[in-house]
Structure formats: C-alpha cells, structure tokens
N, C-alpha and C positions, 0 to 999 in steps of 0.2 A: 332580524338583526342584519345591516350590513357589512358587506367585508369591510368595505371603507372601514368602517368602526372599531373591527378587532385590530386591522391593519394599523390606523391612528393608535391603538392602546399597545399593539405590540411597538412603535416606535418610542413612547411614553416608555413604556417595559425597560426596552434599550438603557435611554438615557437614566432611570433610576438606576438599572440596576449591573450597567455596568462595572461602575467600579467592587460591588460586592463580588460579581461574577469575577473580576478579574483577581482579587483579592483571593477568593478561593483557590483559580487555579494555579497562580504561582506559588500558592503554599504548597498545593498537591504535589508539585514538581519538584520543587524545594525538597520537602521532606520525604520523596521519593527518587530524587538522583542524590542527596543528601548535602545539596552546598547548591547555594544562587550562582548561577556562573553562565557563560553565553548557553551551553545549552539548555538550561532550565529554563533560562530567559526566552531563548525560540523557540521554543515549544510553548510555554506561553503565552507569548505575541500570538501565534499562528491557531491555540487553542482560542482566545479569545476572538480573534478574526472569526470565527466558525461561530462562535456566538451570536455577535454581533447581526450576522449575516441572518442566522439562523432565527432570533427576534425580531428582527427586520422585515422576515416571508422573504426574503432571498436566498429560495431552495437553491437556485442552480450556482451561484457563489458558495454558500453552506456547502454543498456537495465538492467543488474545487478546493476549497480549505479542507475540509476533512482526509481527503486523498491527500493534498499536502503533510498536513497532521500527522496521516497516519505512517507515510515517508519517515519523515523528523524522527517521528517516536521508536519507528524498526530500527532505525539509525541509533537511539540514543537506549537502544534497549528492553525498550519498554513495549508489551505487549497490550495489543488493541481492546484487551479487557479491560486495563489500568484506563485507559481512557473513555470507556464505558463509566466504570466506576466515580470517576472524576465527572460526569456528565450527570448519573444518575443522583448525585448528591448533590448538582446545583440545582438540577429540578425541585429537588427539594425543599432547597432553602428558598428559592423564589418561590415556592406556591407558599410555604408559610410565611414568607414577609407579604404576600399577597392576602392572604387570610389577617393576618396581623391588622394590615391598612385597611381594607376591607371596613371595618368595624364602619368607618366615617364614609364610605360610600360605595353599598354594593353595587348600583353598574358598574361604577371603575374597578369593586374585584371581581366581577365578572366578565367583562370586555377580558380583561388584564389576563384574568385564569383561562379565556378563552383564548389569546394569545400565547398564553405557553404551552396548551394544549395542541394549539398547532405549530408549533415551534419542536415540540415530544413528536409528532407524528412525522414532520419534516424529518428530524434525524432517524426516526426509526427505518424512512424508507429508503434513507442515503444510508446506513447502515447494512439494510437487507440489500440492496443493489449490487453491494459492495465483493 
C-alpha cells in the first residue's frame, strides 16, 4: 500500500469529516465553559485547525496548532486532559462512522481507518514531545 493512498484517503477523511469533527468540538466547549461565546469559539477554531492538519499528515502544523491550543486552553482554564478527552472521543466517532461506511467499500475503510491510525499516532507524538 502506498503512502500516496492513505495520504489521498486521509484528505477524503478531512473533507467528510470535518464538519462532524467540528460539530463535536464546539459542543465540548460549549458545554464545558458553559455558554458559546468568543472563547468557546477560539478554542474551537484553533482545536479544529489541529485537526484539519492532523488528517492532512501535517505533523509539523498539527504540532504548531496544538501548542497554540494548548496556550488558549491554559488561558481559558481548562486543563490539557479536557483536551485529551475531547480528542479521544473524535477518534471515536470517526472510526465508527468509518466502520459504519465501510460496509459499501472496504478499501475505502481501510485506506480511511489507516488514515486515522496515522493521524492517532501523529498526535500521540506531538503530545509526548510536548
């Protein structure tokens, strides 16, 4: 299997599943500073940034937003676990909407699941780095 391959399924990844991802995490923020408001909101933006990136295979932007991120979030109170948390729950939800789609065409959920595999692995090392 080429990288090409997962590279192409991870930018596929992106564009489905942005909006879910982002969906998620302005809820997380929402319902954890307790009101939609600029800060929920940038933290947001900048959490989804790090996504984006991070689906992409652009460790070394992932890695710049995360540091960003994790600024915002000292700033807004919130401890680098809650954003663990909120990370470890989209993985989630994207391997099972990847399992879900799957049905109609396992290389695409396998390309795909191999895409967030390396996308989990990207953040884990920008996390241990850190």
């Amino acid at each position: 299997m080429q990288s090409e391959d997962i590279s192409g399924k991870g930018r596929d990844l992106t564009r489905w599943s942005e909006p879910l991802v982002a969906d998620h995490i302005y809820g997380e923020y929402e319902r954890r500073i307790g009101r939609r408001d600029d800060i929920s909101e940038t933290l947001g933006r900048q959490h989804c940034r790090m996504w984006r990136n991070l689906l992409d295979g652009e460790a070394l932007r992932a890695d710049a937003a995360r540091r960003d991120l994790l600024k915002l979030a000292a700033m807004a109170g919130l401890a680098p676990e809650t954003l663990d948390a909120i990370d470890a729950a989209i993985f989630d939800e994207l391997l099972n909407v990847i399992l879900r789609r799957g049905w109609s065409s396992r290389d695409t959920a396998r390309l795909e699941g191999l895409a967030l595999v390396q996308a989990a692995s990207t953040l884990g090392e920008i996390r241990h780095a850190a």
